[in-house]
PDB file as gemmi writes it, atoms N, CA and C in Angstrom:
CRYST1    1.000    1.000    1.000  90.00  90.00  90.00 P 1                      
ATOM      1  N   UNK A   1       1.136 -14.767 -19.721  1.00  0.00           N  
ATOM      2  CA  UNK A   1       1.220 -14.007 -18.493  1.00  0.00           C  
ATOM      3  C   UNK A   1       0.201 -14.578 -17.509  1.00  0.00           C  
ATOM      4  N   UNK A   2       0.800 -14.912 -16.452  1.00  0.00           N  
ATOM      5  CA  UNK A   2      -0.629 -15.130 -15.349  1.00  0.00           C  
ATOM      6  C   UNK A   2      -1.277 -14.141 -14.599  1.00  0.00           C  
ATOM      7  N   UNK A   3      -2.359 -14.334 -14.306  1.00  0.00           N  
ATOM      8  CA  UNK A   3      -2.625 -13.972 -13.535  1.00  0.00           C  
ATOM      9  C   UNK A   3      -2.978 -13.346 -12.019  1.00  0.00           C  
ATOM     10  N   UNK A   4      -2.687 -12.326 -10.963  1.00  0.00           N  
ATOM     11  CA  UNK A   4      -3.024 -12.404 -10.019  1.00  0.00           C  
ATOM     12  C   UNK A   4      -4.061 -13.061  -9.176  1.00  0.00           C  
ATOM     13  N   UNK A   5      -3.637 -13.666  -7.774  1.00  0.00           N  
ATOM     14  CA  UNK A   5      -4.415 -14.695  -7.599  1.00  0.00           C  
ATOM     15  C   UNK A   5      -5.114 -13.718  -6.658  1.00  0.00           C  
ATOM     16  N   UNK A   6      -6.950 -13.661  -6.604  1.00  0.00           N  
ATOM     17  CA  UNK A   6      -7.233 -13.086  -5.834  1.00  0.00           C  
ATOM     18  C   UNK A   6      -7.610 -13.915  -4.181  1.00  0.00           C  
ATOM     19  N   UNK A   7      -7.341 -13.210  -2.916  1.00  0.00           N  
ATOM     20  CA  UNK A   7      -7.766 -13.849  -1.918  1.00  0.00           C  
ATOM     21  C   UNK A   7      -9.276 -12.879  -1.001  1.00  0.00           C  
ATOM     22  N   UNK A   8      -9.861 -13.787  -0.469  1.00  0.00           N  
ATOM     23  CA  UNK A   8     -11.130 -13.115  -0.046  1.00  0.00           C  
ATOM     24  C   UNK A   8     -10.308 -12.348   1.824  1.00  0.00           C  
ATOM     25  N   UNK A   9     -11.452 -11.939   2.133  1.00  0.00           N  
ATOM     26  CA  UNK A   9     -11.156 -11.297   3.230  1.00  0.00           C  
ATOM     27  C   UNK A   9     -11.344 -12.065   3.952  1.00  0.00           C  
ATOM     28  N   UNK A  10     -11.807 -12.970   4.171  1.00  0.00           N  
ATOM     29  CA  UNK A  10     -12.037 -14.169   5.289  1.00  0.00           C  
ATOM     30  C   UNK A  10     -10.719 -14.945   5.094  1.00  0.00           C  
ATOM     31  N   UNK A  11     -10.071 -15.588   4.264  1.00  0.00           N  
ATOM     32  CA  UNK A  11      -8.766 -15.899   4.221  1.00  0.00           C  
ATOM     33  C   UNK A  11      -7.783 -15.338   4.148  1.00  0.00           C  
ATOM     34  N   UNK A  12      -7.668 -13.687   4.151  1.00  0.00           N  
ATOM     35  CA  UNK A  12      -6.646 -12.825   4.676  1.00  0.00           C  
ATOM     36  C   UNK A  12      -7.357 -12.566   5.973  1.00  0.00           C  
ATOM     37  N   UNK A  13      -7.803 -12.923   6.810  1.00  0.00           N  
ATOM     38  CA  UNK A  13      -8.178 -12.531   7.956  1.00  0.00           C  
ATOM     39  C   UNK A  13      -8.046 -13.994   8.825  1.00  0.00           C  
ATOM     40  N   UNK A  14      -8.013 -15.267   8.617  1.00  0.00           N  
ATOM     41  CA  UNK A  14      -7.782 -16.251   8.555  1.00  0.00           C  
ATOM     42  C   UNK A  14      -6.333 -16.480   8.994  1.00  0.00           C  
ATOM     43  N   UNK A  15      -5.462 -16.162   7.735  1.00  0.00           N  
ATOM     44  CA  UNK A  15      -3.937 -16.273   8.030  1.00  0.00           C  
ATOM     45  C   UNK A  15      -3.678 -15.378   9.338  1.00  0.00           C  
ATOM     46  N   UNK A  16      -3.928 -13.957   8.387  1.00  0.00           N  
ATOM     47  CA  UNK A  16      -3.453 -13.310   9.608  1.00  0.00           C  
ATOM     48  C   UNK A  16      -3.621 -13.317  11.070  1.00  0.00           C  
ATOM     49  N   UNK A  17      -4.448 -13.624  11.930  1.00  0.00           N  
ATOM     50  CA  UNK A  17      -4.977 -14.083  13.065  1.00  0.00           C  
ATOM     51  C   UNK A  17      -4.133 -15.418  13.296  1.00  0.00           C  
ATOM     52  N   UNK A  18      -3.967 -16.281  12.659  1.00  0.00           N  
ATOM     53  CA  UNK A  18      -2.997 -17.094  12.456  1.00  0.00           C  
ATOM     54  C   UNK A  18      -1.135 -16.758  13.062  1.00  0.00           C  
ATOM     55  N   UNK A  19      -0.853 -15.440  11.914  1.00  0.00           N  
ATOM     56  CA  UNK A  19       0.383 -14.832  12.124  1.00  0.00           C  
ATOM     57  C   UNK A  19       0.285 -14.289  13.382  1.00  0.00           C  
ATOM     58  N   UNK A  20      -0.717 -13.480  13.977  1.00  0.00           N  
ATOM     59  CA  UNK A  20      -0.644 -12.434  14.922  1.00  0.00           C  
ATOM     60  C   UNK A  20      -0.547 -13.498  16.619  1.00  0.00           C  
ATOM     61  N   UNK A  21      -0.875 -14.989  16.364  1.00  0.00           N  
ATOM     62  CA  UNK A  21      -0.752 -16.267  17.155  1.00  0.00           C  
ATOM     63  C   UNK A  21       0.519 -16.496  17.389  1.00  0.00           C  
ATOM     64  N   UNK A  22       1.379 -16.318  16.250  1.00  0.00           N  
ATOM     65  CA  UNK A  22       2.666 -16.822  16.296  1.00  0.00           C  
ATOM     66  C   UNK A  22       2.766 -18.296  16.589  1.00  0.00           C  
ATOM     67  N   UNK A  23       1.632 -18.945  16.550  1.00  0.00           N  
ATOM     68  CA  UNK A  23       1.710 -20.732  16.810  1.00  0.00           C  
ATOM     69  C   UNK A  23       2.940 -21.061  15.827  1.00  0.00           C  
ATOM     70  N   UNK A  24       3.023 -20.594  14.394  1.00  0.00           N  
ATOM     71  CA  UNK A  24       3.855 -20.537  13.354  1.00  0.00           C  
ATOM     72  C   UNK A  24       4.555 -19.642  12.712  1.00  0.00           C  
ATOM     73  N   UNK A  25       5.426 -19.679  12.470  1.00  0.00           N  
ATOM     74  CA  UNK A  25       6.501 -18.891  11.826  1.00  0.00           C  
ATOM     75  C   UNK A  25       6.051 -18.360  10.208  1.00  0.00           C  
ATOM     76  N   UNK A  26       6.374 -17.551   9.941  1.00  0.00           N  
ATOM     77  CA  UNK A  26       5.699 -16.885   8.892  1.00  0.00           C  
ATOM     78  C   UNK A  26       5.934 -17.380   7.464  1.00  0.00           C  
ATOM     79  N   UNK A  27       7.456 -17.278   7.845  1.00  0.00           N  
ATOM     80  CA  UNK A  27       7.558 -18.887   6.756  1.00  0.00           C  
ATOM     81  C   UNK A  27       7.103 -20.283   6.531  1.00  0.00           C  
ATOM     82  N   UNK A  28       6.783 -20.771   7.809  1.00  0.00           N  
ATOM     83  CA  UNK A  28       6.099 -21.824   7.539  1.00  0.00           C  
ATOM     84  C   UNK A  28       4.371 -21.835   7.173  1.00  0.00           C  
ATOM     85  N   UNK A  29       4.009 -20.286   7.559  1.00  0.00           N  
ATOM     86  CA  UNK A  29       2.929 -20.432   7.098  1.00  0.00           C  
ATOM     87  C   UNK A  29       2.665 -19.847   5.757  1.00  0.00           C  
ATOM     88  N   UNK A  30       3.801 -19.321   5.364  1.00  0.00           N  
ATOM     89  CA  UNK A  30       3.565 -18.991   4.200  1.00  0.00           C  
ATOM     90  C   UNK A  30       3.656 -20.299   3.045  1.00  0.00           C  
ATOM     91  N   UNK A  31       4.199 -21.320   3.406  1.00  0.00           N  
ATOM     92  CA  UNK A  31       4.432 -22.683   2.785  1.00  0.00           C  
ATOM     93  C   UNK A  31       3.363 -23.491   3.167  1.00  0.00           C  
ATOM     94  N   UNK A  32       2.676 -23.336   4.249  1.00  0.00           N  
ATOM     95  CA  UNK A  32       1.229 -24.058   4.493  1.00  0.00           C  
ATOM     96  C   UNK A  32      -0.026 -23.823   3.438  1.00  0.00           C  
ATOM     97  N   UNK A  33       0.332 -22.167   2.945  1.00  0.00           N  
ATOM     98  CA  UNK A  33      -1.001 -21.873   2.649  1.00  0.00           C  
ATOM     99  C   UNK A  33      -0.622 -21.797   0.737  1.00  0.00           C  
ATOM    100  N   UNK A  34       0.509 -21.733   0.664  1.00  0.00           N  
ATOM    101  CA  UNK A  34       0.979 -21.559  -0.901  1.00  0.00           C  
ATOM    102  C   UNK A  34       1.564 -20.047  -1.316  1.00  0.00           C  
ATOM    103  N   UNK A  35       2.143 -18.993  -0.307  1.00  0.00           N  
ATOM    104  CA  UNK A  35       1.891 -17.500  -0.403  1.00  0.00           C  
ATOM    105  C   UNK A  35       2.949 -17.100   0.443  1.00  0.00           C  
ATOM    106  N   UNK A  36       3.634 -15.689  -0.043  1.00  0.00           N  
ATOM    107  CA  UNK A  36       4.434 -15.239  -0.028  1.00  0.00           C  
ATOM    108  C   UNK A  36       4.705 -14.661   1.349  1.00  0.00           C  
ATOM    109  N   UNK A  37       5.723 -14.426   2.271  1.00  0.00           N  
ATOM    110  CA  UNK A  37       5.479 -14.666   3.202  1.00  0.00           C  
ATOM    111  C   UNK A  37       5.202 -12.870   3.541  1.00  0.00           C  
ATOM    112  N   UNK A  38       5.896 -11.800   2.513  1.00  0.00           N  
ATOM    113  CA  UNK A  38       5.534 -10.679   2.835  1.00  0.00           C  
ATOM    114  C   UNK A  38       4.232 -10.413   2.365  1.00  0.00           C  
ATOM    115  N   UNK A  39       3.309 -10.897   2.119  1.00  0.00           N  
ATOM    116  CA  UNK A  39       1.880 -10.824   1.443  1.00  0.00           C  
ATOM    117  C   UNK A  39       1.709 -10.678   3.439  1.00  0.00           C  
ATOM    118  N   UNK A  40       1.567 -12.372   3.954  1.00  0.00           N  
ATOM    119  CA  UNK A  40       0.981 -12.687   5.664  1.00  0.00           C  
ATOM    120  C   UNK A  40       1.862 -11.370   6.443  1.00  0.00           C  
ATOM    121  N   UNK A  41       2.781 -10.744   6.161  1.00  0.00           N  
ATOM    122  CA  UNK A  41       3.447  -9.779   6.829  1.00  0.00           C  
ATOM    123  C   UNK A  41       2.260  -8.801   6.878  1.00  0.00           C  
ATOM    124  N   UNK A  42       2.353  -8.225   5.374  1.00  0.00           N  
ATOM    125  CA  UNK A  42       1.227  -6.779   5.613  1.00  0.00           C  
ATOM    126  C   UNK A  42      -0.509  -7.219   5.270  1.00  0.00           C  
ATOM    127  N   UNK A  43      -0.782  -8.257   5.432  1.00  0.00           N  
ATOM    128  CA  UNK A  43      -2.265  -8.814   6.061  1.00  0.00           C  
ATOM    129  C   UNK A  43      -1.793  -8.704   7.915  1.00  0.00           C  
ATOM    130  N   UNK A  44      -0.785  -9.026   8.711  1.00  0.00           N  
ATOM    131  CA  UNK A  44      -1.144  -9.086   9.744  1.00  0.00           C  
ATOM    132  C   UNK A  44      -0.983  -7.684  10.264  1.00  0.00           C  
ATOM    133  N   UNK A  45      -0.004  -6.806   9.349  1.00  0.00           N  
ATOM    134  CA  UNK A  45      -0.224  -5.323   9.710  1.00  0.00           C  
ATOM    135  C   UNK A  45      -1.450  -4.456   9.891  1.00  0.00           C  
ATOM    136  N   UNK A  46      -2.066  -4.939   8.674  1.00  0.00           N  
ATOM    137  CA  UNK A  46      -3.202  -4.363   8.165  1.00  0.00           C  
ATOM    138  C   UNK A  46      -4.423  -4.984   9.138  1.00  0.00           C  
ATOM    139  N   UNK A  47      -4.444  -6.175   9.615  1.00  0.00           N  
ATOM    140  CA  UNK A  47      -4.944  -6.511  10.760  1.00  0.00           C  
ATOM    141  C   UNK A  47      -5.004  -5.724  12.011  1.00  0.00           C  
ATOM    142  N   UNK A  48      -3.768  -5.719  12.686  1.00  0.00           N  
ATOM    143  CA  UNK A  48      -3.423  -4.879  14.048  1.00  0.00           C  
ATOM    144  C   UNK A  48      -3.476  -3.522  13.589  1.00  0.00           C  
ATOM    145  N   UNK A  49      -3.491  -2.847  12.608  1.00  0.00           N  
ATOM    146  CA  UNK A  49      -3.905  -1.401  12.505  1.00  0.00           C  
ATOM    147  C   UNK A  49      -5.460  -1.164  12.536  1.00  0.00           C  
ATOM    148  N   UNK A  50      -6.112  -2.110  11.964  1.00  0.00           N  
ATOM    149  CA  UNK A  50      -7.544  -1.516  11.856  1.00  0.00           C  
ATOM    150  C   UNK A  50      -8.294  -2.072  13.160  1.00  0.00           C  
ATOM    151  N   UNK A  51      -7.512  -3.496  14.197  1.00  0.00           N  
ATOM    152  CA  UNK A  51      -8.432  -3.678  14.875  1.00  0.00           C  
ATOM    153  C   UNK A  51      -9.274  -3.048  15.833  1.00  0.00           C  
ATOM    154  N   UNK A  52      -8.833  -1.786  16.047  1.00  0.00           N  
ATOM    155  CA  UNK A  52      -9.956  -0.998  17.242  1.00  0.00           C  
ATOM    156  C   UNK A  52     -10.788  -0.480  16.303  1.00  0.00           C  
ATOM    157  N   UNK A  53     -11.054  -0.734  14.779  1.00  0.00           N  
ATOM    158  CA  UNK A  53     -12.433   0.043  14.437  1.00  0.00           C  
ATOM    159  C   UNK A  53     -13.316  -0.817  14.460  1.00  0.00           C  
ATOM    160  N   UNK A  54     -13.418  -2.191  14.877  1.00  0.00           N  
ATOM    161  CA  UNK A  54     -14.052  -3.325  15.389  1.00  0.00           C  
ATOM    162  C   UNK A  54     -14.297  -3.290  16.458  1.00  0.00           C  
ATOM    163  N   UNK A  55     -13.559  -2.170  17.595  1.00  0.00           N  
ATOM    164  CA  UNK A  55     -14.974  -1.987  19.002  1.00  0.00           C  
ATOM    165  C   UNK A  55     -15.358  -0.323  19.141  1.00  0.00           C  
ATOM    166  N   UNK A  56     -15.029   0.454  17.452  1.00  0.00           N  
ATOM    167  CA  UNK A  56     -15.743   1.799  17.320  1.00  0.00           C  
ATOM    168  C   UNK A  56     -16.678   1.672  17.628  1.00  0.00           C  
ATOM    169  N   UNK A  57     -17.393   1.185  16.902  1.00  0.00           N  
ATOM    170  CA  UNK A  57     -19.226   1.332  17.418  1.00  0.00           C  
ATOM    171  C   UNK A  57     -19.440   2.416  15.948  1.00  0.00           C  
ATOM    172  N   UNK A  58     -21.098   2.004  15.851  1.00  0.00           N  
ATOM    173  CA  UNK A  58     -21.516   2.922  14.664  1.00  0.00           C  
ATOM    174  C   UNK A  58     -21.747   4.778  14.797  1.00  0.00           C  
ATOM    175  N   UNK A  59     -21.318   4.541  15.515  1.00  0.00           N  
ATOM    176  CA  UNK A  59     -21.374   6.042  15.538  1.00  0.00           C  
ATOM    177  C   UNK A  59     -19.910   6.479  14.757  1.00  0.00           C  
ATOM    178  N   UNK A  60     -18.814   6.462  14.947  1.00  0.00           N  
ATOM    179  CA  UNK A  60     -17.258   6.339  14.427  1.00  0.00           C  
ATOM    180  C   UNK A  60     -17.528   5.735  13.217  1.00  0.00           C  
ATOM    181  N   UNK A  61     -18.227   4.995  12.601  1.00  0.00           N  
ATOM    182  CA  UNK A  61     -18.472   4.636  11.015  1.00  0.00           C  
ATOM    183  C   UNK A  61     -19.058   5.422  10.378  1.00  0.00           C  
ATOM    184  N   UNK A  62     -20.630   5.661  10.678  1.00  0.00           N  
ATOM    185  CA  UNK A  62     -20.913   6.573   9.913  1.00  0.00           C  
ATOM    186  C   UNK A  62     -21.214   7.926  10.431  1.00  0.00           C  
ATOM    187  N   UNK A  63     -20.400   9.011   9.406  1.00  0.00           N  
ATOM    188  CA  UNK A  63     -20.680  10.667   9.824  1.00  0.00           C  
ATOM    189  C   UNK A  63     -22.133  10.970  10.147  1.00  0.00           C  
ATOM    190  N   UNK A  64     -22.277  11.923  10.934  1.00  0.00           N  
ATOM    191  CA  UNK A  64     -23.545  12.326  10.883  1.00  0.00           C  
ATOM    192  C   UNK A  64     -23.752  13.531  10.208  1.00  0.00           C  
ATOM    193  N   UNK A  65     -24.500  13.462   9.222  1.00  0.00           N  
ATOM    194  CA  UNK A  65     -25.095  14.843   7.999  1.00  0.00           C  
ATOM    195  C   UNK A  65     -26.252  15.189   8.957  1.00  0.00           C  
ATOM    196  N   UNK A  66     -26.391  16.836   8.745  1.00  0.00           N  
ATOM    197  CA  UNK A  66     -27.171  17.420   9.049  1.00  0.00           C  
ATOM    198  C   UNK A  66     -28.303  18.075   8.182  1.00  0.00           C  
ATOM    199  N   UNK A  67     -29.063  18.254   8.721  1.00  0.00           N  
ATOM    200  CA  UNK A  67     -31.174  18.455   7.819  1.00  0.00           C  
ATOM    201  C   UNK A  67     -30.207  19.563   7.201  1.00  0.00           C  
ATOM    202  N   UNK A  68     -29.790  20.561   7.639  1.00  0.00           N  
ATOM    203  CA  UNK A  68     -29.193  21.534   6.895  1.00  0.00           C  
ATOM    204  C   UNK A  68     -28.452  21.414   5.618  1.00  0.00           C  
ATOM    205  N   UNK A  69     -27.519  20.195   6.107  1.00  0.00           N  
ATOM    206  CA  UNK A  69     -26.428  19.650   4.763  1.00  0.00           C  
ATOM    207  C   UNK A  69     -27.179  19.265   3.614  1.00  0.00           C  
ATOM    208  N   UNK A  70     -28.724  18.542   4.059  1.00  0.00           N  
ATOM    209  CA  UNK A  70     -29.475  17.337   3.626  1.00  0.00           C  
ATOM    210  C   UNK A  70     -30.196  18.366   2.328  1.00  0.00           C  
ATOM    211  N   UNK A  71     -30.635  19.563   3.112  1.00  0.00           N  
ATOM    212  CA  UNK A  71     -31.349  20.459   2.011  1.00  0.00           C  
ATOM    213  C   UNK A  71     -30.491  21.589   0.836  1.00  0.00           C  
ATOM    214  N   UNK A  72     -29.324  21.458   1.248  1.00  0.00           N  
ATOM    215  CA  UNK A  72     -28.280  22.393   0.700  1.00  0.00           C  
ATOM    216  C   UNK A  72     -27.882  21.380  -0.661  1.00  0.00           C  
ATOM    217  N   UNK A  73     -27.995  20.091  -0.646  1.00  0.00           N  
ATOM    218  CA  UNK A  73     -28.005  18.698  -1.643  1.00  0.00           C  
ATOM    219  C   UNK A  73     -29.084  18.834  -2.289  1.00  0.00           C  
ATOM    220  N   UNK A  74     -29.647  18.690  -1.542  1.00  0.00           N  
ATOM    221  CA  UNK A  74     -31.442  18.838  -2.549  1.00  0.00           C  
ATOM    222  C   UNK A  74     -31.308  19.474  -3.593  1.00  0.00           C  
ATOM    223  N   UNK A  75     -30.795  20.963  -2.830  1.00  0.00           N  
ATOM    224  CA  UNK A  75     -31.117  22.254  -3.466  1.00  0.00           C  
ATOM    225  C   UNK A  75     -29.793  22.165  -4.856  1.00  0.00           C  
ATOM    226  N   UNK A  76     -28.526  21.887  -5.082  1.00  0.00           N  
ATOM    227  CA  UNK A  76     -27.735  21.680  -5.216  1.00  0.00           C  
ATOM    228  C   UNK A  76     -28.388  20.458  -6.915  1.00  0.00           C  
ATOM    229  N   UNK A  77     -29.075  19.446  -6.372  1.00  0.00           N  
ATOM    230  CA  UNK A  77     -29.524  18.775  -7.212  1.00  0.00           C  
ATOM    231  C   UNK A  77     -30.607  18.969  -8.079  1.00  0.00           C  
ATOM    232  N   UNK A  78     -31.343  20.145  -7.569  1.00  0.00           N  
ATOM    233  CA  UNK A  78     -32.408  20.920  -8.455  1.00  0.00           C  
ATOM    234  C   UNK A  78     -32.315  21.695  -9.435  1.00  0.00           C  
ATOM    235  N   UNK A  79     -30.838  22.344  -8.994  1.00  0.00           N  
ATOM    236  CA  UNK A  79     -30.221  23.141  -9.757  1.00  0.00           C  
ATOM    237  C   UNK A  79     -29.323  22.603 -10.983  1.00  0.00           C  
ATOM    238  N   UNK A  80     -28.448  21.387 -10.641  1.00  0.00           N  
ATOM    239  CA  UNK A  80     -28.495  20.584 -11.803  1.00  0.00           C  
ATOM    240  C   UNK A  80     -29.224  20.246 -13.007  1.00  0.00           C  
ATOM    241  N   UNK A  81     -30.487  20.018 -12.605  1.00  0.00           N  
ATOM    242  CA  UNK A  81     -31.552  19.063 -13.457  1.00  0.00           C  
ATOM    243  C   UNK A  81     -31.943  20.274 -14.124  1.00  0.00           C  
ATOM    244  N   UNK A  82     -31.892  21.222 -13.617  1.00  0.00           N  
ATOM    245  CA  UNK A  82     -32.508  22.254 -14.481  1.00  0.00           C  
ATOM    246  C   UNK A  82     -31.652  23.171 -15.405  1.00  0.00           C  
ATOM    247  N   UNK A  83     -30.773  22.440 -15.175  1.00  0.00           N  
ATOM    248  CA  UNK A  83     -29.656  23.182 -16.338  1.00  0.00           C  
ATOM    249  C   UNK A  83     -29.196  21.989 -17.334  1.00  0.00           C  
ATOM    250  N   UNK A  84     -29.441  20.466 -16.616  1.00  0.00           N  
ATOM    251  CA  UNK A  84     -29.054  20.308 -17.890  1.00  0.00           C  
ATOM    252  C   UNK A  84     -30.333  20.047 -18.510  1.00  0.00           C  
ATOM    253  N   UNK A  85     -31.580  20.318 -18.120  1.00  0.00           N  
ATOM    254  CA  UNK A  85     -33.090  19.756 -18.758  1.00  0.00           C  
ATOM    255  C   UNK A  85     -32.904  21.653 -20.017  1.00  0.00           C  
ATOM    256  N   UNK A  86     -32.071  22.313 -19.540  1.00  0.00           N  
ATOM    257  CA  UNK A  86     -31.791  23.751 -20.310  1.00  0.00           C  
ATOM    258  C   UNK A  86     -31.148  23.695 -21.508  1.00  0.00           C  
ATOM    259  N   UNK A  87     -29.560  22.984 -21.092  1.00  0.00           N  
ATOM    260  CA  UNK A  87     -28.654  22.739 -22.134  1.00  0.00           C  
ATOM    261  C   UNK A  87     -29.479  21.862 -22.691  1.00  0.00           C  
ATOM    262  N   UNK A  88     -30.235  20.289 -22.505  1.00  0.00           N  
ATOM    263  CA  UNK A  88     -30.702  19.745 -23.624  1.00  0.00           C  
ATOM    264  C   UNK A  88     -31.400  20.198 -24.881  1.00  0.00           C  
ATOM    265  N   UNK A  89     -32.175  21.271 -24.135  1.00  0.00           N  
ATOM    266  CA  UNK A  89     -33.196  21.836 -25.276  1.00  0.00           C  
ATOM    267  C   UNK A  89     -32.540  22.596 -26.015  1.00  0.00           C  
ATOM    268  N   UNK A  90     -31.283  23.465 -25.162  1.00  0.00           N  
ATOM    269  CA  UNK A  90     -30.408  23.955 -26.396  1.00  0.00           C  
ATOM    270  C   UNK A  90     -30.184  23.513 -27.675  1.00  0.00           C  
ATOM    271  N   UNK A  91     -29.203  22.579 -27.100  1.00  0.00           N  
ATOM    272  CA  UNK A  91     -28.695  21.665 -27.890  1.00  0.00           C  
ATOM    273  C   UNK A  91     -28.747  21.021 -28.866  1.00  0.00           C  
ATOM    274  N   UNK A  92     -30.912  20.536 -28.780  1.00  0.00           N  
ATOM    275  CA  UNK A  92     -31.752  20.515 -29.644  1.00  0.00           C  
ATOM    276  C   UNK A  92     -32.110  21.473 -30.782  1.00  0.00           C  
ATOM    277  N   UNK A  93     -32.240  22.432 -30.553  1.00  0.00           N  
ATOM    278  CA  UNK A  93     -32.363  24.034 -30.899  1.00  0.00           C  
ATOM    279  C   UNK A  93     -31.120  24.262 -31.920  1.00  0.00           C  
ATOM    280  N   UNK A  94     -29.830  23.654 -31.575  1.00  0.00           N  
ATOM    281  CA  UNK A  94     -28.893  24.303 -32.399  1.00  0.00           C  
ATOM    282  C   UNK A  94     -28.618  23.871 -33.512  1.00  0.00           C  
ATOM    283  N   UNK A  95     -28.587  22.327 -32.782  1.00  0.00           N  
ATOM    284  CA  UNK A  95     -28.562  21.068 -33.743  1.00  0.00           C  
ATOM    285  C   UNK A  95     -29.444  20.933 -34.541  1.00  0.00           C  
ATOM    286  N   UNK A  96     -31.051  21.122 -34.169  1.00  0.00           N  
ATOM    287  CA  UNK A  96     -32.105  20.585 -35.227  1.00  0.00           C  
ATOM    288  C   UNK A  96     -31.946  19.158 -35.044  1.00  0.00           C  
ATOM    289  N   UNK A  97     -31.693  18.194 -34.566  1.00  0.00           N  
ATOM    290  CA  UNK A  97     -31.953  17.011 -34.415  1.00  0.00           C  
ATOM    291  C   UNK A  97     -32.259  15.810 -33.487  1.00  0.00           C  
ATOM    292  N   UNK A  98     -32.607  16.966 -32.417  1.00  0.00           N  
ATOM    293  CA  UNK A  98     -33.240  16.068 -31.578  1.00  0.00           C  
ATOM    294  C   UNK A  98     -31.599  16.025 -30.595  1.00  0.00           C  
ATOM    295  N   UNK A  99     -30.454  17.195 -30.488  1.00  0.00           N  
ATOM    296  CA  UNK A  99     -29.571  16.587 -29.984  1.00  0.00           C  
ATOM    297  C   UNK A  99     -29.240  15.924 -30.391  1.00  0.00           C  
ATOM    298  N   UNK A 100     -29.164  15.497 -31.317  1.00  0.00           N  
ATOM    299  CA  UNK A 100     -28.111  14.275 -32.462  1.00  0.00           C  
ATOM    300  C   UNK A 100     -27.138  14.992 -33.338  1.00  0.00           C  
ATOM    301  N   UNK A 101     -25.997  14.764 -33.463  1.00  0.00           N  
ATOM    302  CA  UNK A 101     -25.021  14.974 -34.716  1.00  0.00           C  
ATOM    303  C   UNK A 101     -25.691  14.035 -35.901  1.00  0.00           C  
ATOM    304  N   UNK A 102     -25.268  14.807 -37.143  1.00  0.00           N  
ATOM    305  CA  UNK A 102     -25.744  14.572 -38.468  1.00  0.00           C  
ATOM    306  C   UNK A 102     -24.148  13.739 -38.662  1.00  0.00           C  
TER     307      UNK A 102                                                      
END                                                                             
């Protein structure tokens, strides 16, 4: 069985910019590069759909969390540790072994 061939994002970004040129026909570039020609189809889709998150700006990338959200996590993660630092000792306790099965 072979394998899938993997391609990087610089050479699906490569072709496609290529396709979205139309200098070449999709077939022929799909015979230029060794690759199927509906592969360069939905690379150049997938191109022209995402290109306006390339003049979003970082604000549209990353959400902004709030001190509020920030301490409700904290709090959230304190409460974790202390249940399972609880169940461990149980566990210990029931078992007799340190939390180990015999």
């Amino acid at each position: 069985m072979t394998r899938r061939k993997r391609y990087s994002a610089a050479f699906k970004a490569k072709v496609a910019l290529e396709a979205i040129r139309e200098e070449l026909t999709t077939a022929e570039l799909a015979k230029k590069y060794d690759i199927h020609p509906t592969m360069i189809t939905g690379w150049k889709r997938s191109a022209t759909l995402n290109m306006a998150s390339a003049f979003a700006g970082k604000d549209a990338a990353e959400p902004a969390i709030s001190d509020q959200e920030v301490e409700k996590l904290h709090a959230k993660i304190g409460q974790l540790v202390v249940e399972r630092d609880l169940l461990s000792a149980a566990s210990s306790l029931i078992l007799g072994t340190g939390g180990k099965k015999r």
